[in-house]
Every structure is written in structure tokens, then in C-alpha cells.
N, C-alpha and C positions, 0 to 999 in steps of 0.2 A: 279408434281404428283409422286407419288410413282409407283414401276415399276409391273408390271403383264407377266409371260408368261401366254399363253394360247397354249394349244396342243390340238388340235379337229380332230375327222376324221369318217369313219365310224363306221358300226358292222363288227367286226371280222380286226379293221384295224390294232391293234396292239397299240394304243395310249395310252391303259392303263400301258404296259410293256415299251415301250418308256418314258410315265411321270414320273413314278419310277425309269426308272435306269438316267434319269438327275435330278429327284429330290435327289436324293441318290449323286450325283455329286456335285450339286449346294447347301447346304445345307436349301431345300424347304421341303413343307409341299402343299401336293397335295387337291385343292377341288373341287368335282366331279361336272359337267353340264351333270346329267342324271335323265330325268323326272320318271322313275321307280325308281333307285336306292335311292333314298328316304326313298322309302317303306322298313320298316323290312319284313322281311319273303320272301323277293323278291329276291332270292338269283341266283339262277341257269339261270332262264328264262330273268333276267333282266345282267346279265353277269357279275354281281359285282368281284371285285378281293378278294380273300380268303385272311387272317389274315399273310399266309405263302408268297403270292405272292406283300403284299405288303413293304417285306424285312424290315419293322422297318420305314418304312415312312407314317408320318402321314396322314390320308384320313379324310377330313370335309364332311359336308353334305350327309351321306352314312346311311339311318336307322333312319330318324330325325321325321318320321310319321308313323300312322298306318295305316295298311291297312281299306279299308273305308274312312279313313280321304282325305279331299279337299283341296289337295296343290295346289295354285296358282303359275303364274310365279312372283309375285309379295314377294309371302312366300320364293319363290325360290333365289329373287336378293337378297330381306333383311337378310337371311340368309347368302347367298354368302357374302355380303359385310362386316358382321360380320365376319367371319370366316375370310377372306383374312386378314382385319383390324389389326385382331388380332395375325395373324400370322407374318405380317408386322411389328408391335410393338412391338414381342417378338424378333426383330433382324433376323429371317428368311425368308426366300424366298416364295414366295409364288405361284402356278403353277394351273389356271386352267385346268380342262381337263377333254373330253366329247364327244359326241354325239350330244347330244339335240341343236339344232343348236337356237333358241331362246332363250334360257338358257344361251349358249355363247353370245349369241349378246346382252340381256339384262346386263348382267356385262360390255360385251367388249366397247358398245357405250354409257351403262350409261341410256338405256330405263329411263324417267319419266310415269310414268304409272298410271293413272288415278284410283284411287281407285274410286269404286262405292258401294252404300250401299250394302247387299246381301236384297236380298226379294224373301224366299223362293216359292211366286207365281210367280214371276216374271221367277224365274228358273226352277219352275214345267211347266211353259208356252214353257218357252222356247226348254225343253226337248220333247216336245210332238208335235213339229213341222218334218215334215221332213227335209231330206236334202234340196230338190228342195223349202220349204218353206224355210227355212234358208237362202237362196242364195239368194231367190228372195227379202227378207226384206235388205239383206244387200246394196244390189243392187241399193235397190231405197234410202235407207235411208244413206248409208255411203258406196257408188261406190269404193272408193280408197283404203279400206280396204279388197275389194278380191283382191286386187293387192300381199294381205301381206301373204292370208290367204291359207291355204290346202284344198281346197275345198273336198277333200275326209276324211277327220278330222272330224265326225262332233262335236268332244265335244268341239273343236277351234268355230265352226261355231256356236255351241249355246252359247258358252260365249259371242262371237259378238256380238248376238243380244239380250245376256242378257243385253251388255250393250249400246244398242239404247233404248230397251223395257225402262231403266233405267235414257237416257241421258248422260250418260258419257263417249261419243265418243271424248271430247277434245284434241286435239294433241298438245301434248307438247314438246318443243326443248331436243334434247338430251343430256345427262351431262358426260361428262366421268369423272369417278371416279380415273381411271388410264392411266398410259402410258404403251402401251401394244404392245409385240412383237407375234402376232399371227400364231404359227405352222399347217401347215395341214397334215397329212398322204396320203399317195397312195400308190395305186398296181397299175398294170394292172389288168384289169378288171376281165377279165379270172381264173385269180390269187387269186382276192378276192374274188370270188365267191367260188372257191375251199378251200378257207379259210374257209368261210362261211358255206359250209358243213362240213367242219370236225366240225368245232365247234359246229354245231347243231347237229350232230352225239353224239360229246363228253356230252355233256350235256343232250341227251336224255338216256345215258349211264348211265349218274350219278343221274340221279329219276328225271327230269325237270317234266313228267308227273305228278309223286307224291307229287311233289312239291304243286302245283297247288291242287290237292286234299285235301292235309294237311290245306292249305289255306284256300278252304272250308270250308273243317268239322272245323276250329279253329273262323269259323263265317266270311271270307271275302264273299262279296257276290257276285254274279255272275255279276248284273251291273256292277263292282265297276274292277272286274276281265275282263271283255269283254272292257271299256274302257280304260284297259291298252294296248290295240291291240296285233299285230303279237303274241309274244310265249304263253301270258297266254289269249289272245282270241282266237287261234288256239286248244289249249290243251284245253279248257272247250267247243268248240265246241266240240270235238272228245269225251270228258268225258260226253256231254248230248245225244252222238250218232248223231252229227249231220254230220257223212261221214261213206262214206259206211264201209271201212275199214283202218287201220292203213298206209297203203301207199297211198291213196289218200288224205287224212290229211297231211302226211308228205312234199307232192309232193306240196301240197299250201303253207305250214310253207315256206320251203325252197325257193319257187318264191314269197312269200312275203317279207320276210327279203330281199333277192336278189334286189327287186324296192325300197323298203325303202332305202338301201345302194344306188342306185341310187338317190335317191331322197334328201338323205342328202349330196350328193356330189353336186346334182344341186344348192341345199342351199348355201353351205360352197365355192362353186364359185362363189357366187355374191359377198363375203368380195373381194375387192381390196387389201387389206393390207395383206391377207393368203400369207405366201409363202410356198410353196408345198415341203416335204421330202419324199425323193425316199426310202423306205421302202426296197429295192432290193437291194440298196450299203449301204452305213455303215451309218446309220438313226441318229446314235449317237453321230457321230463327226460333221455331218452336221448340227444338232443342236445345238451341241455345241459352234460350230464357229458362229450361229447366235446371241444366246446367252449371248455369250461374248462380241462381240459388241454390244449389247441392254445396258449390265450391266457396260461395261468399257471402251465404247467412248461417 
């Protein structure tokens, strides 16, 4: 099989600037595992890397929908798997890197993923349930799948049950596409939480609010805007007046990103195969040396 890095870690972990300066080393071509950056217009609030930060190295998958539009994780691997393919067959390297910890895992392990027809009743049904309804269908109908699932997610939890509603809970073996050396990032904790804020600082500095406005008035809709959760669910609460003032919005932003960063480290610690780069000493030689032996022993 052809070879894959993959670099994952959290928000605010630094992976995007570490994938760049070893793809700029390795001569790769970076493709993003991030469930917003997708989206055009989703520039600030979803933390994309600017045109200057990403020094002349190629980014896939970055802008490839509109806002509105219904990206699946399935739209998400097919994609992926073109982009890497292609960058593989042009003689270059190829370098996952991300966040979205099922985004990585559907590339990393090769997910076979049960297509199901769409039947807009089916999904109008399904959105009109609550959370505690959701749980409880999956519960009786397909138990081993809240083993997988965010039970605080619920657009995860109604696709689940769009696809009981539908029948097409089939589990199929997994196929790896590549042979893959999988990076993680870390802080201490502490650390990336102070990350964390500056960077939400820096960004609400640079129009994050306005961002989100623009979005708006250019016709993204508020659903569509609220299930992208934390920045651009926060900021259209705050813009419908749903807090009292600007620092009690802010003070949720900031403890929700903080859990999520939690909660995608819970993730990215059940890969066995992660091994962890200390972001504190020199991130970049230490990947290197791994690197090198994935690509030359």
C-alpha cells in the first residue's frame, strides 16, 4: 500500500503549522480532516490557515461545499481518497491533517460505510425527535452504536437513526486504503487552554462575529449555522440575543471549545497506533525522525 502521514490533534494544538513546515520538508501536499473547513465562507470561526500561512503548500479539501449544502462523512472519505490518490500519482507525499477525529479515522482505517438511500421524510422524522428520543431508538434498535456515538451531537444521533428508520445499519470490515504513520500533538493542558484563548481572542479581533453575519445576510441559514456548533453556534446565539451580554457569550465560547479540546483528545486516545509529539521541545525533528523511518526503513 502506498504510504499516508496523518498529523491530528486539537483546537488551538498547532498541527496545522507543524503539517506545513514537514510538508514543506517532505515534498507533500496537505489534505485537511476538518468537518467545517469544507465550507467556503467559513474562514475565521472554523480556523482555516490563510493563503500566506500555508507557504506554497498545497491544501485539498478546504472550500469544496457551500454553505447549506449536506456534507457527509462519506462525501468527506470520497473526496479524501481522490485528493491523496492524486497527489500520490503526481510523485508527491501526501499528509493528512485535522481535528475531526472520524474524518481521520474514516481515511486512517479505511471505514466501508453503508450508503443508504436519502428519503427526505425519513430525515424530516428523524430531525423532529429529541435527543432522549434519539438515544432511546438507538438503544433498542442498534445498542453498539452509542458505543461509537457523541451522545451530545445530536446531528450524529439523527443520522443514526436516519439510518435504522432506513435499514442500513450493516457493519462492514474495514479496508485500509494506506499504510499509515499517525502523528498526535499535545500540550499540557494548562497550556492549551491558554492557547486556546488567545486564539479565540485573536479571531474575535479579526470580525469572527462578522463573519457569521456576512454568512447570514449572503443566505446561510441559521439551522445550517447552529449545527456547525461551538464558534458559529455561539456567535448566532449572541447575534439572536440569546445572552445577556458580550461576556457571558464569550465565557461559554471559551468553556466550550476548552471540552471539545477535551473531548477530541479522549477520541485521538483510543488510536493505539497515535504516537504523541511534545509540542514543548522541538515538534519538528521529532517528527521527522518518525517520518523518516515510516518512508526509508
Amino acid at each position: 500500500m502506498e504510504k499516508l502521514v496523518i498529523i491530528a490533534g486539537t483546537n488551538a494544538s498547532g498541527k496545522s503549522g507543524l503539517g506545513i513546515e514537514l510538508a514543506k520538508k517532505y515534498n507533500a501536499e496537505i489534505v485537511s480532516a476538518d468537518s467545517r473547513q469544507v465550507f467556503k465562507g467559513l474562514d475565521l470561526g472554523s480556523g482555516k490557515v490563510t493563503k500566506e500561512e500555508m507557504q506554497g503548500v498545497p491544501h485539498h479539501l478546504i472550500d469544496v461545499a457551500e454553505p447549506n449544502d449536506f456534507f457527509s462523512l462519506t462525501d468527506f472519505q470520497r473526496l479524501a481518497y481522490s485528493a491523496i490518490d492524486d497527489t500520490l500519482g503526481r510523485g508527491k507525499r501526501a499528509f493528512l491533517v485535522g481535528g475531526t477525529g472520524l474524518y481521520v479515522n474514516a481515511v486512517a482505517d479505511g471505514y466501508n460505510i453503508a450508503e443508504s438511500s436519502f428519503d427526505p421524510e425519513v430525515r424530516k422524522k428523524a430531525e423532529g425527535l429529541s435527543t432522549e428520543e434519539l438515544i432511546s431508538i438507538i438503544s433498542r434498535e442498534d445498542p453498539e452504536a452509542l458505543t461509537r456515538l457523541d451522545l451530545k451531537n445530536k446531528v450524529r444521533l439523527q443520522r443514526a437513526v436516519e439510518k435504522i428508520l432506513t435499514g442500513s445499519t450493516e457493519k462492514m470490515p474495514n479496508t485500509p486504503h494506506y499504510e499509515t504513520l499517525v502523528l498526535g500533538v499535545t500540550w499540557p493542558r494548562e497550556v492549551l487552554y491558554e492557547r486556546i484563548r488567545e486564539r479565540l481572542d485573536r479571531r474575535l479581533e479579526q470580525g469572527m462575529i462578522e463573519e457569521v453575519e456576512g454568512l447570514r445576510k449572503a443566505g446561510a441559514t441559521d439551522e445550517f449555522l447552529y449545527k456547525l456548533g461551538l464558534e458559529y453556534r455561539y456567535i448566532l446565539m449572541y447575534l439572536r440575543g440569546e445572552f445577556p451580554d458580550f461576556r457571558a457569550f464569550y465565557d461559554k465560547l471559551f468553556m466550550e471549545i476548552r471540552h471539545l479540546a477535551k473531548e477530541q483528545m479522549t477520541w485521538f486516545r483510543k488510536r493505539k497506533d497515535m504516537i504523541w509529539i511534545d509540542m514543548e521541545a522541538d515538534p519538528v525533528q521529532k517528527a521527522s525522525e518518525l517520518i523518516d523511518g515510516f518512508y526509508y526503513n
